[in-house]
C-alpha positions in Angstrom: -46.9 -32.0 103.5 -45.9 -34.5 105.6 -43.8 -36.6 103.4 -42.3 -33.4 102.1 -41.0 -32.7 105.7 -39.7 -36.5 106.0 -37.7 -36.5 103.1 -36.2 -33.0 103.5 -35.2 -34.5 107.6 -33.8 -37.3 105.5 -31.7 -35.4 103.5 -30.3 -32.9 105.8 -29.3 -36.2 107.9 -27.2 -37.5 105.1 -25.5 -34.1 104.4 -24.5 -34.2 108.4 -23.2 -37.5 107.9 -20.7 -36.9 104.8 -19.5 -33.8 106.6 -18.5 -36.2 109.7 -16.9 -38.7 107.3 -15.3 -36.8 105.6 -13.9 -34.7 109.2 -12.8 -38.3 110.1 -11.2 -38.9 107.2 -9.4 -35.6 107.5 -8.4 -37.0 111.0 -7.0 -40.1 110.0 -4.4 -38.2 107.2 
């Protein structure tokens, strides 16, 4: 359960960090 739980934090962190690349690529435009 533990590794389940790890890899889910994982991939919620990657989805925040698209959104704020992509925000900052908006800003640079």
């Amino acid at each position: 359960m533990g590794s389940v739980v790890k890899k889910r934090r994982k991939k919620m962190s990657k989805h925040k960090y698209d959104k704020r690349r992509k925000k900052n690529r908006h800003k640079k435009k």
